[in-house]
N, C-alpha and C positions, 0 to 999 in steps of 0.2 A: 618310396620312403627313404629318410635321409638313415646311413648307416648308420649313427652316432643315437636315432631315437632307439629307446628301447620299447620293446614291444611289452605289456605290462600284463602280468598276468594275473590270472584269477587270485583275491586278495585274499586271505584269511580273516582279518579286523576289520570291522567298519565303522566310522565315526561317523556320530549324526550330533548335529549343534545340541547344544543342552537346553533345556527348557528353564524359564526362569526360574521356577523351583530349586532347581539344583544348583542356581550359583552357588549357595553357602559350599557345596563340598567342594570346591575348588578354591578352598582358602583355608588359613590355618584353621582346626577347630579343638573347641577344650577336650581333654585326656577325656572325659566321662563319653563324651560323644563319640572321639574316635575309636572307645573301644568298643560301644553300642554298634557300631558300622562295621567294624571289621576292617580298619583302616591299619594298613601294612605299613605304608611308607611312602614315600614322594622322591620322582627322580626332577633334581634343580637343573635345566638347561643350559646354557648359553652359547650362543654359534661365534664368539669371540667379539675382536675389534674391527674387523672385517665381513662380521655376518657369512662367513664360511669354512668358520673352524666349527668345533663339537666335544663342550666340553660339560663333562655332567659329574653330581654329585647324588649317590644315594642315602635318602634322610629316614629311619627306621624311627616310624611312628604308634606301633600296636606292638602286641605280642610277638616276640621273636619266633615264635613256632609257627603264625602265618608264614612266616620267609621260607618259603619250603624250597625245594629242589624243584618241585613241579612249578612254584610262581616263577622263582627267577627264571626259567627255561623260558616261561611266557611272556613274563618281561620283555623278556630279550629277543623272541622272535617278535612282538607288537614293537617295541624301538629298532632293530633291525627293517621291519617292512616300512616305518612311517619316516625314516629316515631316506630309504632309497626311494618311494611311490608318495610318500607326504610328506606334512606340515613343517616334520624336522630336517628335511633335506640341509635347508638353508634358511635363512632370516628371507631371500627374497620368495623361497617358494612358501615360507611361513606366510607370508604379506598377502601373497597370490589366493593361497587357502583360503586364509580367513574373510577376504574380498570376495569371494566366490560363494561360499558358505557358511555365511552369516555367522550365528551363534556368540551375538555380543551378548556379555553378562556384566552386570554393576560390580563392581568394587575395584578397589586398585584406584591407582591415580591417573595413571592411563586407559586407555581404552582397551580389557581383555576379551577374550575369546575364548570360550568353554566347550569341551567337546566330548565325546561320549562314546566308550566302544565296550560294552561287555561279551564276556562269554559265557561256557556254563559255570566256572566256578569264581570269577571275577569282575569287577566293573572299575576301568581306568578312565579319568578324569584325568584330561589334557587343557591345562589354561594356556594361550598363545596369546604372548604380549610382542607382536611385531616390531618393534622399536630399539635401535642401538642402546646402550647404556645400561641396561638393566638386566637381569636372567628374562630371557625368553620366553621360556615355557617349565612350567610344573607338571608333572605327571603324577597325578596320586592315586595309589591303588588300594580296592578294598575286596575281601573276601565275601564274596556274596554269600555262602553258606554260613559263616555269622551273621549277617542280617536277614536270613532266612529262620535261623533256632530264635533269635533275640524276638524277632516278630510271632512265633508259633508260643514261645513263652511271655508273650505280651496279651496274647489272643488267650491263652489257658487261662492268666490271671484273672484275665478280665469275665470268662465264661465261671470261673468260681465263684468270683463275686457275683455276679450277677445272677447267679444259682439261687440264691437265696432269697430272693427280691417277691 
């Protein structure tokens, strides 16, 4: 084994390409919806003019009381691992990724990349646009234990009404 590989270890996150259903949450979407979701915020990519710098911006899109101490800890170990063992390494390991597993999704003018890694109390959505010129990758995250209450009081509504039938 060459010294320089690194030996990779067992990963915490795992991305699986996203199903066509879920391109929409890899794109802006209206206040009413992101608050239905539990939508936190979006981290804006870009690996520079070189496709080997890293340079990001955080876009706070929900409730500020989602941003807990516990997200950002997460955050930042999931962009900490996908940076050293994935897609964010670099613009070329980006390329490489997305050539390898699939997960093209409609929209954009170019051709993106949707991808998908939840845990128990979140679901990050990673759009991968391999291409110079533009921010690379979105990262948006959403509180699954709001889409959890928002569906259990969607389900009550509906068994009330339905009660009387």
């Amino acid at each position: 084994m060459d010294r320089k590989e690194k030996i990779k270890p067992e990963l915490r996150f795992s991305l699986r390409p996203a199903s066509p259903e879920e391109a929409g949450l890899f794109y802006a979407l209206l206040p009413e919806q992101d608050a239905e979701l539990g939508t936190i915020g979006h981290v804006r990519i870009d690996f520079g003019n070189g496709g080997k710098e890293f340079w990001h911006t955080w876009w706070p899109r929900g409730d500020e009381e989602l941003n807990s101490p516990e997200f950002k800890a997460e955050l930042a170990e999931l962009v900490n691992e996908l940076r050293e063992y994935g897609p964010l390494k670099d613009l070329s390991a980006m390329s490489d990724y997305c050539c390898q597993h699939d997960g093209r999704i409609k929209g954009g003018w170019r051709q993106n990349y949707g991808y998908v890694a939840e845990t128990e109390s979140y679901r990050y959505c990673l759009r991968c646009n391999p291409e110079l010129g533009d921010y690379q990758a979105y990262l948006t995250a959403f509180d699954l234990r709001i889409q959890r209450m928002n569906m259990t009081e969607q389900d009550n509504s509906q068994t009330t009404t339905m009660g009387g039938m």
